[in-house]
C-alpha positions in Angstrom: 150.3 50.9 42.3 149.2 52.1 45.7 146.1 53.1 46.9 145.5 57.4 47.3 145.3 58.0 51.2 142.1 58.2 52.7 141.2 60.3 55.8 140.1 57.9 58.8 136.4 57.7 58.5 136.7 57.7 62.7 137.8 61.4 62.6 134.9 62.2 60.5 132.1 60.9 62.7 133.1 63.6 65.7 130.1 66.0 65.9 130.9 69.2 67.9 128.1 68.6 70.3 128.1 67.1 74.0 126.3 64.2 74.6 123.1 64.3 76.9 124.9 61.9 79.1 128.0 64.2 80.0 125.5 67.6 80.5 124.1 65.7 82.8 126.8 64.7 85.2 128.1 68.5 84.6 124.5 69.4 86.1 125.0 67.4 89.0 128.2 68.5 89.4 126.9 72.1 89.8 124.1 70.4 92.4 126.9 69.7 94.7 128.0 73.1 95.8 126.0 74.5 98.2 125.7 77.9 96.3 123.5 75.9 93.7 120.0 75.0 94.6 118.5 73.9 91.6 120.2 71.7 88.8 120.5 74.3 86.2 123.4 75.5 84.6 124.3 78.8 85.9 126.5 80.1 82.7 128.4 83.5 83.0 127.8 84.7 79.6 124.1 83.4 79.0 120.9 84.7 80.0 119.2 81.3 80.4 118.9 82.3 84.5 117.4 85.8 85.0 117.7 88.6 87.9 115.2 88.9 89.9 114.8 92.0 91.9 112.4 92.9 95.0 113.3 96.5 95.1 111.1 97.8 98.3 111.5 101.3 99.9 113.6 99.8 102.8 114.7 96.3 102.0 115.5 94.8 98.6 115.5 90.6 98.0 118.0 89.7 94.8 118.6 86.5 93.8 118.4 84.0 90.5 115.5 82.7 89.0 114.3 79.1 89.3 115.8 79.1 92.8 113.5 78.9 95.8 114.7 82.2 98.1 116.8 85.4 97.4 120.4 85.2 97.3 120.7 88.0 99.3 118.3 90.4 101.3 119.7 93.6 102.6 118.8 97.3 103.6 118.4 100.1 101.1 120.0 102.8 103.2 122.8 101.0 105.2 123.6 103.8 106.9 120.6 105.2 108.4 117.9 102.3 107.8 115.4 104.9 106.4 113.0 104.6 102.8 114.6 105.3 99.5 111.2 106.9 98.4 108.0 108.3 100.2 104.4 108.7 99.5 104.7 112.2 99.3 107.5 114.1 97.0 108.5 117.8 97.6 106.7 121.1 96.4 109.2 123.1 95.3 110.5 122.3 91.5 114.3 123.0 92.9 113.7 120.3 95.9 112.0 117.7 93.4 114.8 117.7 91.5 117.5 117.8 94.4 115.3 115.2 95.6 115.3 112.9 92.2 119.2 113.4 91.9 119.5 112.1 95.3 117.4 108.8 94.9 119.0 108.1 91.5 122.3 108.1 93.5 120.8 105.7 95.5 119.6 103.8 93.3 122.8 103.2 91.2 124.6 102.2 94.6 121.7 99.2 95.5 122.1 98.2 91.6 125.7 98.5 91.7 125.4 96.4 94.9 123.3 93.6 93.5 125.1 92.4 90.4 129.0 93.3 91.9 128.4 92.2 95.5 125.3 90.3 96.4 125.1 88.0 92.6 128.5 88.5 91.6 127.2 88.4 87.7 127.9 90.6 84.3 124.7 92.7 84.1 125.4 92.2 80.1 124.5 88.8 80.4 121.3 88.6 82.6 117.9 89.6 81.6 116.5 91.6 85.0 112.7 90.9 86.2 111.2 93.7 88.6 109.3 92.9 91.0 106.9 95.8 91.2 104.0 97.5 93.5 100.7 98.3 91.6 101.2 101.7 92.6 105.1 102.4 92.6 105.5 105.7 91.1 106.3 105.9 87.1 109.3 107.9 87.8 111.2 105.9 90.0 110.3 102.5 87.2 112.1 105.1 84.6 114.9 105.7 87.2 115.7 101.5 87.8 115.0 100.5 84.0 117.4 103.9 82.8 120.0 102.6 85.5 120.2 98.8 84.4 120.0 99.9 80.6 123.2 102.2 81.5 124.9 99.4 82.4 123.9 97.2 78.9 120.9 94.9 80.3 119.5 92.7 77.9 116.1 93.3 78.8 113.8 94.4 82.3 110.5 92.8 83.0 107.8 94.4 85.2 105.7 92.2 86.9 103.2 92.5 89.9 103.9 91.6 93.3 100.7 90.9 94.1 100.2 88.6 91.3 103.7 87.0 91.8 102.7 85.9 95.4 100.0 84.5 94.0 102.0 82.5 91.6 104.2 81.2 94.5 101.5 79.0 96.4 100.2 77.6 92.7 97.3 80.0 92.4 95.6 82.4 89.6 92.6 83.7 91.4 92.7 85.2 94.9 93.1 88.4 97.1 96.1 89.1 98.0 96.8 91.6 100.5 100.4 93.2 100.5 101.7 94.5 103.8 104.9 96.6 103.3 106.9 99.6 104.7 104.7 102.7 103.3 100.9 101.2 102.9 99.4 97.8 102.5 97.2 97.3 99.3 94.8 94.7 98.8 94.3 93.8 95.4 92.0 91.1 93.3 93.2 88.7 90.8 91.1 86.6 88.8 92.4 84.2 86.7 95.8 85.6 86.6 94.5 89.1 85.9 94.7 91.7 88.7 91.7 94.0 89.0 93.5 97.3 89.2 90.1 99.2 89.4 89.1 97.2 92.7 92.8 98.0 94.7 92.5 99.4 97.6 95.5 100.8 99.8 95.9 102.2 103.3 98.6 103.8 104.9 98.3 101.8 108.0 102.0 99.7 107.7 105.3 99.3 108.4 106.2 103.5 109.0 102.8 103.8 111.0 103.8 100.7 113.5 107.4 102.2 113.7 106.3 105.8 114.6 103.7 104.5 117.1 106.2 101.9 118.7 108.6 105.0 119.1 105.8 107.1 120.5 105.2 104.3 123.1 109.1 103.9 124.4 108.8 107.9 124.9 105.3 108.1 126.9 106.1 104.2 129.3 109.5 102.5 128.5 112.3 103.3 130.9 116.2 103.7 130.7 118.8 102.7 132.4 122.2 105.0 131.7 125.2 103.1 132.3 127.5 103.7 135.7 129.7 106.5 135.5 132.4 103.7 137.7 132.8 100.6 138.4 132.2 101.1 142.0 129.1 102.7 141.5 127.6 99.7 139.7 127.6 98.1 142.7 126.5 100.5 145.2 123.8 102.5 143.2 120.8 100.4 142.5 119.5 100.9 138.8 116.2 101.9 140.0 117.6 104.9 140.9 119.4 105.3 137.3 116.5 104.7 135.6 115.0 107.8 134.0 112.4 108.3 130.8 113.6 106.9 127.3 115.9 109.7 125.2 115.2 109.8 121.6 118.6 109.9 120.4 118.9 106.2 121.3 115.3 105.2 119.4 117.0 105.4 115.6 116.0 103.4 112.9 118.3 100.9 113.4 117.3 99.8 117.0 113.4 100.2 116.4 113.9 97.7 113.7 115.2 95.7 116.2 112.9 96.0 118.6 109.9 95.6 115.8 111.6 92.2 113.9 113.0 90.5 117.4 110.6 91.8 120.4 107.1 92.4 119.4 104.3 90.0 118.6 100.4 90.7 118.2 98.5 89.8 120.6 94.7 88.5 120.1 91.7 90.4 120.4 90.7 91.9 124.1 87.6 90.5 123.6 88.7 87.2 123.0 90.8 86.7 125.8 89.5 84.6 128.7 89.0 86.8 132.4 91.4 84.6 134.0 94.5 86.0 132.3 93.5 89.2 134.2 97.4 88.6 136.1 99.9 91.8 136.1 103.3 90.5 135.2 105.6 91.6 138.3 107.8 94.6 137.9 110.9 92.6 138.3 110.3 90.2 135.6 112.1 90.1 132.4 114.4 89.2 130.5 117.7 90.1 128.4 118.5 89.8 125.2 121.7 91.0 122.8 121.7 93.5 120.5 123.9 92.6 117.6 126.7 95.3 117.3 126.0 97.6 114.8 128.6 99.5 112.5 126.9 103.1 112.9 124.2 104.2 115.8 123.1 107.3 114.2 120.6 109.7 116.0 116.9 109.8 115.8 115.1 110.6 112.7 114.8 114.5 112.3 111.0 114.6 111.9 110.3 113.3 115.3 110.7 116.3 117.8 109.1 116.5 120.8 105.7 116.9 119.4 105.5 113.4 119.0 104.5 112.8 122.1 101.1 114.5 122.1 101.1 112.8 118.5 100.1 109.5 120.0 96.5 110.7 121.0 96.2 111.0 117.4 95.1 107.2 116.9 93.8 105.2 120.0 96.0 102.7 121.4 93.3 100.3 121.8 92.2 98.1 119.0 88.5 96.5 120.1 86.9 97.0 123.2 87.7 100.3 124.0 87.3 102.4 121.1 88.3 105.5 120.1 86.6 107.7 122.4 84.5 111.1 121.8 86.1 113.9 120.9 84.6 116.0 124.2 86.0 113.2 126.2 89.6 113.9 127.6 93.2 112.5 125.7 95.6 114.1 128.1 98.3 112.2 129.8 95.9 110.4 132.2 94.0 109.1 129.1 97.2 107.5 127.7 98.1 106.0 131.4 94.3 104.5 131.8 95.1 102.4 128.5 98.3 101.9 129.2 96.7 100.2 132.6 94.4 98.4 130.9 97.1 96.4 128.4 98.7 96.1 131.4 96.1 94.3 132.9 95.3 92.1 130.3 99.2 90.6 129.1 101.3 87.9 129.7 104.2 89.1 128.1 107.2 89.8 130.3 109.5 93.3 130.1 112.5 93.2 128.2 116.1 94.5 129.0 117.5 95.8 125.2 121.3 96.6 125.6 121.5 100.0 123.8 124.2 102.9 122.6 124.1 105.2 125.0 123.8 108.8 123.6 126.4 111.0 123.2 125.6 113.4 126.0 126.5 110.5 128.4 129.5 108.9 126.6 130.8 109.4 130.4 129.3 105.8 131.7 130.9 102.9 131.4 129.0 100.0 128.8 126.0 99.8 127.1 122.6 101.0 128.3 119.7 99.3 129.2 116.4 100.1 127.3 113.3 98.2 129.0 110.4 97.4 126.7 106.9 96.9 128.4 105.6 93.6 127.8 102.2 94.9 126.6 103.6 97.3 124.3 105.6 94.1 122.8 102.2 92.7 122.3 100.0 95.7 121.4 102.0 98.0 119.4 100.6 96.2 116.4 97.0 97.3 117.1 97.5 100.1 115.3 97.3 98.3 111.9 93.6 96.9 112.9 91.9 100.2 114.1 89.9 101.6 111.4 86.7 103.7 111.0 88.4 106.1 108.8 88.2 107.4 105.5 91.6 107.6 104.3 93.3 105.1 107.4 90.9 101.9 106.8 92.5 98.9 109.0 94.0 96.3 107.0 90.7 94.3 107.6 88.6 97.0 106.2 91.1 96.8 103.3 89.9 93.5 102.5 86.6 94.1 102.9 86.4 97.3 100.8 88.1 95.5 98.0 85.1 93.1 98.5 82.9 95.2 98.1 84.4 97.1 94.7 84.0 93.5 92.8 81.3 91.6 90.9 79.3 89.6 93.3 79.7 86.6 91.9 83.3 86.6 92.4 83.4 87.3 96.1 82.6 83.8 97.5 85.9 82.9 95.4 88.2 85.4 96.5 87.1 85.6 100.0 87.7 82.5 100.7 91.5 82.5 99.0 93.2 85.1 100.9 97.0 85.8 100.5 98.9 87.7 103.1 102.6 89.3 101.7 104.7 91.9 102.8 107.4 92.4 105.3 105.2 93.7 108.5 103.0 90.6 108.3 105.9 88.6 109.5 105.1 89.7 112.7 104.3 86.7 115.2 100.1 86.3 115.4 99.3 88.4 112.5 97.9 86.3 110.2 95.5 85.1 112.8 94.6 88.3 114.1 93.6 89.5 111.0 91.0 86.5 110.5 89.4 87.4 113.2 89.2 91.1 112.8 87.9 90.3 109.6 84.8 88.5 111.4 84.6 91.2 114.2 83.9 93.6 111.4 81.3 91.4 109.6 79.7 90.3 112.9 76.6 92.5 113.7 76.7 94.6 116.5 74.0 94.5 119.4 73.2 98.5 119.6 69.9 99.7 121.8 67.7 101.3 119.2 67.4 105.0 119.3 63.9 106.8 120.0 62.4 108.7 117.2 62.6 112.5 117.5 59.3 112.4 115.8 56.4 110.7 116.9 54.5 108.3 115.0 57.3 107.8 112.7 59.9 104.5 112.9 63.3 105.1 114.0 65.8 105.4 111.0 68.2 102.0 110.3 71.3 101.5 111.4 74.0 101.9 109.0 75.3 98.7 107.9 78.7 99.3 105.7 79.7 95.6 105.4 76.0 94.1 105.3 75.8 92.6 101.8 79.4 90.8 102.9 77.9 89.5 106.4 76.5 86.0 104.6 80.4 85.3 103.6 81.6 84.7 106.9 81.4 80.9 107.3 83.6 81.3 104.0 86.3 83.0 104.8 89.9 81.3 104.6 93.7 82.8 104.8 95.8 80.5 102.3 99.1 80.8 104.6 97.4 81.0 107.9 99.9 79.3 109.9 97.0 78.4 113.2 93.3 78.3 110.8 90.4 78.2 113.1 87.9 75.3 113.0 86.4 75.7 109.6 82.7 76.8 109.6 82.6 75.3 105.5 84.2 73.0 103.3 85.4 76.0 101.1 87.3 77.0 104.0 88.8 74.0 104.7 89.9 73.2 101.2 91.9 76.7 101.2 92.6 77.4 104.7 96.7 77.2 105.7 96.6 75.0 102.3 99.7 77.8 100.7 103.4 76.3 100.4 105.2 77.1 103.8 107.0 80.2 102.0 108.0 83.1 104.5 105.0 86.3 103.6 108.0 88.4 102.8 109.7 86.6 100.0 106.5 85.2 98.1 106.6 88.1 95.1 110.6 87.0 94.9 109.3 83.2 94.9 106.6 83.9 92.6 109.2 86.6 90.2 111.4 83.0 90.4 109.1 81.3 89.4 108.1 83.2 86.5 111.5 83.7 85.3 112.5 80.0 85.3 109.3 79.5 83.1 110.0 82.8 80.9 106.6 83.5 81.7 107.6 87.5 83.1 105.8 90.5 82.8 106.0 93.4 79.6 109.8 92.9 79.0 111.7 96.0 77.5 114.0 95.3 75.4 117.8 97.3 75.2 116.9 98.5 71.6 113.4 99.0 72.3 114.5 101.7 75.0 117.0 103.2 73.2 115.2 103.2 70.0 112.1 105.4 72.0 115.0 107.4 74.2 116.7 108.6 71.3 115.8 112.2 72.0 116.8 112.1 75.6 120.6 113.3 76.3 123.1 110.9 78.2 124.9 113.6 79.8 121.6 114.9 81.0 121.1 111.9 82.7 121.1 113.1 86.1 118.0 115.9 85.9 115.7 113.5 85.8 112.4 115.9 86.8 113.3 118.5 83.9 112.1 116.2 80.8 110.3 113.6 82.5 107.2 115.3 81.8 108.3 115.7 78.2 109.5 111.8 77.4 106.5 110.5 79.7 104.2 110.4 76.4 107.0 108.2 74.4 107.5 105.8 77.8 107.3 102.4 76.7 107.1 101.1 80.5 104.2 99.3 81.7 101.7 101.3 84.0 98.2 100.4 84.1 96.9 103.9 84.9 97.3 104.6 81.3 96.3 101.8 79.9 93.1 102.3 77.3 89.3 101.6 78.6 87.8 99.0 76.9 86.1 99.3 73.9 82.8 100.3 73.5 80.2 101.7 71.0 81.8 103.2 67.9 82.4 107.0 68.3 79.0 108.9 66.4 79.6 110.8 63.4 77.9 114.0 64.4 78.1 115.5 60.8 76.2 113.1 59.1 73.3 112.8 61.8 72.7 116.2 61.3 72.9 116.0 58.3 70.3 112.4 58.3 68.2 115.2 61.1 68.2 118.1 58.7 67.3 116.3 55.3 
C-alpha cells in the first residue's frame, strides 16, 4: 500500500519577506548613483521620503528629505526675475482678485515644475513639508495647500523657517535672523518654541539693496555702446563712447547678476586703517562674462526717472558720515561728495560687465560694456546697516529690538547664539559686518553735554535706547560666522562660527530635511481633513480665490499663529450671581 503524497516541507518554509541581508545590498546599490545621497530607499509609490519645499518670493529650493541640499533651486518668474508676491496687495476689490488669479497661475506653474521637472515624482505618493515665513500671508498658505491638494497630496506640513535653520546646525534655542528678498525678520526661539510676540521685521533686504544698487549704476556707473563697425572699434577710443548708464539695460536679470557675482560688503569706515586712503586708478579693472541669458527684458516699470532723486531718500553712507540734517543740502553735489569719499576709502577695482545692448542701439556690433565702480561693489550693501528709523531699523537694530521684547533672563542665551539665514546674507563680508554693527550700536557714544536752558537745573540725560543691552557685549557670538573675532568670553567662544558649514540660504531646506527624515514636521493637513472642512467651497470656483476667502477663513484648518488663542487665565466672572452675592 503506498504512502499518500506529501507536499515538500522545503516549499512550505518560504516566507514572503526579504531578508535584512538582501535590503541591504539593494540600499547600497541605490548609494551608488550619484542622484542618491543618502542610503534610503527612494520608492515611487511610498511616502517614506517627503517633499520639501522653500517657496520664497523669488527663488524656490525643492528637494527630498533626509538629503543634505535641494535637488533643485530655481527662479520663480523665469521670465522676468521679479517676486511672485509683495508686501503690499492692491486697493481695488477688481485688482485683488485679478491680482490673486494671476499668482495662483503662478503658483500652479512652480508646483507643476517641482514634482514634473525638478523631482520627477507622483505628487500622490509624497507627503509635501512647507517651509514657511512667520509672516507669509494666510492667503497665499490657502493658495499652495489648495494647489498640492488639487493634485491628490497625501498631506502638507507647515513649518517655520526660522526654527528649521535652527534645527540645521543641532540647535533649539537661538535668534535667528532671516535675511530674504522682501524684509528680514529676526525671531527668538527657545527651546524649540519661536516667540512669535518678540518678531521683529524690517523692510531693509533683498528689493531695498537691488533698488539702491540700480539707483547707483544711474547717478556713477558708465556705458560703453558697442561700435557701430568694425573699423570704428579701432579708431574711436571707448572713452569717447562712453555715456551715462540706460535703464533698459539694468533689468532684473542683470542686477541679479551684478548683486550675486560682483558686490561684497565692505567693513566699517571707521574701522579701516588711514593708510588704505589709495584711489584705485581709472584704468583699472577687470572683465568678467555674463552668462547668456534666454530673454533680456527691459527695466522694471516702477522705476522711471524719479529714481534718481530717490537715492537722497536713504544716505549712502553707513557709519561715519551719517545722515545729515534735513536743512543741509542733498542735491547732486551731495551724492558726488559721498561718492568721493567711498572713493577714497576702497580697494576694490572697476568692473567691465558685457551687457545687451538696448534696443534703440541694436545698430552696434556685440555686446556692451557696463562699468561698475569698485566702491559701489563694496558699499552698496550699506544700506541694510543704516538705521535710526521707525519703520526701516538696520538689520542690527533688528536684533537688538528683538532683545529687548524678551524676558531678561533669556537674553545672555540668545545673544550669544545668533543664526544668520536668508538669500542676501550670502553676500561676501556680511556676517562679519553685522557683528560689528551690532557692537557699534551697543558701544556708548562720546557726545559734549548740552548746557541747560535753565539755570540752576542739571542738563536732561541722554537718551540711551540700547542701554540695558550695553553689559551683553563681551557675549555676543554669530553661530555661522565664517571670520569670528577674538572672543571677549568663553560663551562666545563656545558658540562663535561653531554652526555646521551649511550655505545661509539653504539652512530652513536643511533643517525642513531634516525634520522630514525624522517625521518630526510641523501641523500636517491631511487630504480628508481639507476636504472634509472645504466641503462648502466649489471646485469650479476655484480660481476667485478673494470672493469666499473671507467666508471659508473661519473654517481654515491651516496653521497661523496670529489666531492662535491667549493663554489661559483667570476664569471668566459670573456677573449675575455677584450682583446678585452684592445685592442680597
Amino acid at each position: 500500500m503506498s504512502n499518500p503524497p506529501t507536499t515538500p516541507r522545503a516549499k512550505t518554509t518560504a516566507g514572503p519577506t526579504t531578508p535584512a541581508t538582501v535590503r541591504l545590498a539593494a540600499s547600497q546599490a541605490l548609494q551608488s548613483s550619484p542622484h542618491y545621497v543618502t542610503t534610503r530607499r527612494h520608492s515611487l509609490y511610498g511616502v517614506e521620503d517627503r517633499v520639501v519645499i522653500d517657496p520664497g518670493s523669488r527663488i524656490w529650493r525643492v528637494g527630498f528629505s533626509g538629503e543634505g541640499r535641494p535637488r533643485d533651486v530655481f527662479l520663480a518668474n523665469k521670465l522676468t526675475g521679479k517676486s511672485l508676491w509683495n508686501l503690499q496687495r492692491a486697493a481695488e476689490l477688481a485688482e485683488r482678485t485679478e491680482e490673486s488669479k494671476l499668482l495662483e497661475i503662478n503658483l500652479q506653474t512652480c508646483l507643476r515644475s517641482v514634482f514634473h521637472d525638478s523631482l520627477l515624482t507622483d505628487p500622490k505618493a509624497r507627503k509635501v513639508i512647507i517651509v514657511e515665513h512667520p509672516l507669509l500671508p494666510l492667503y497665499i498658505k490657502d493658495l499652495i495647500a489648495r494647489i498640492l491638494f488639487e493634485n491628490q497630496v497625501p498631506s502638507v506640513s507647515f513649518a517655520s523657517s526660522h526654527l528649521l535653520a535652527l534645527f540645521a546646525v543641532g540647535r533649539i534655542t537661538g535668534l535667528v535672523l532671516d535675511c530674504g528678498h522682501l524684509e528680514s525678520a529676526a525671531l527668538p526661539i527657545f527651546a524649540a518654541r519661536p516667540l512669535y510676540p518678540q518678531i521683529r521685521t524690517t523692510p531693509l533686504a533683498g528689493a531695498r539693496l537691488t533698488s539702491h544698487l540700480r539707483a547707483l549704476l544711474l547717478l556713477f556707473g558708465s556705458y560703453v555702446p558697442p561700435p557701430a563697425t568694425l573699423s570704428s572699434a579701432l579708431t574711436v577710443p571707448a572713452a569717447n563712447r562712453t555715456t551715462r548708464v540706460p535703464q533698459e539695460i539694468l533689468t532684473e536679470l542683470v542686477i541679479e547678476e551684478i548683486k550675486t557675482r560682483c558686490c561684497f560688503v565692505g567693513e566699517i569706515l571707521g574701522s579701516l586703517p588711514a593708510q588704505r586712503e589709495v584711489t584705485p586708478a581709472e584704468d583699472e579693472g577687470s572683465e568678467i562674462e555674463l552668462p547668456p541669458s534666454s530673454d533680456y527684458t527691459q527695466s522694471e516699470s516702477d522705476f522711471s526717472n524719479t529714481g534718481r532723486e530717490s537715492l537722497s531718500e536713504f544716505s549712502v553712507v553707513s557709519s561715519v558720515a551719517r545722515v545729515p540734517s534735513a536743512d543741509a543740502p542733498r542735491g547732486e553735489g551731495h551724492l558726488q561728495a559721498l561718492a568721493t569719499l567711498y572713493t577714497r576709502h576702497s580697494t576694490a577695482t572697476d568692473l567691465h560687465l558685457p551687457v545687451v545692448p538696448p534696443p534703440s542701439q541694436q545698430t552696434g556690433t556685440g555686446k556692451g560694456t557696463l562699468i561698475i565702480p569698485g566702491w559701489i561693489r563694496e558699499r552698496a550693501a550699506d544700506v541694510l546697516f543704516e538705521g535710526g528709523d521707525v519703520d526701516e531699523a538696520s538689520v542690527a537694530e533688528v536684533i537688538l529690538d528683538s532683545l529687548l521684547k524678551v524676558p531678561v533672563d533669556l537674553r545672555k542665551t540668545l545673544s550669544s547664539s545668533i543664526l544668520v539665514s536668508g538669500g542676501t546674507s550670502m553676500l561676501p563680508g556680511f556676517i562679519p559686518r553685522l557683528h560689528g554693527e551690532i557692537i557699534r550700536v551697543l558701544t556708548p557714544v562720546s557726545t559734549q553735554s548740552r548746557e541747560p536752558k535753565r539755570p540752576n537745573r542739571p542738563s536732561p540725560p541722554q537718551y540711551d535706547r540700547y542701554a540695558s543691552l550695553r553689559s551683553l557685549i563681551p557675549y555676543f557670538a554669530i553661530l555661522n560666522n565664517p571670520s569670528p573675532p577674538p572672543p571677549m568670553s568663553d560663551r562666545a567662544t563656545a558658540h562663535a562660527g561653531k554652526a555646521p558649514a551649511f550655505s545661509p540660504a539653504t539652512l530652513a531646506w536643511v533643517g525642513g530635511s531634516l525634520a522630514g527624515s525624522l517625521k518630526t514636521g510641523g501641523v500636517e493637513v491631511s487630504r480628508e481633513r481639507w476636504d472634509e472642512v472645504n466641503t462648502r467651497h466649489d471646485p469650479d470656483e476655484s480660481m476667485d480665490v478673494s470672493a469666499d476667502f473671507e467666508e471659508r477663513s473661519a473654517s481654515n484648518i491651516l496653521p497661523d499663529w496670529t489666531r492662535s488663542p491667549l493663554s489661559g487665565g483667570a476664569p471668566v466672572a459670573n456677573v449675575t450671581r455677584i450682583l446678585a452675592e452684592v445685592g442680597a
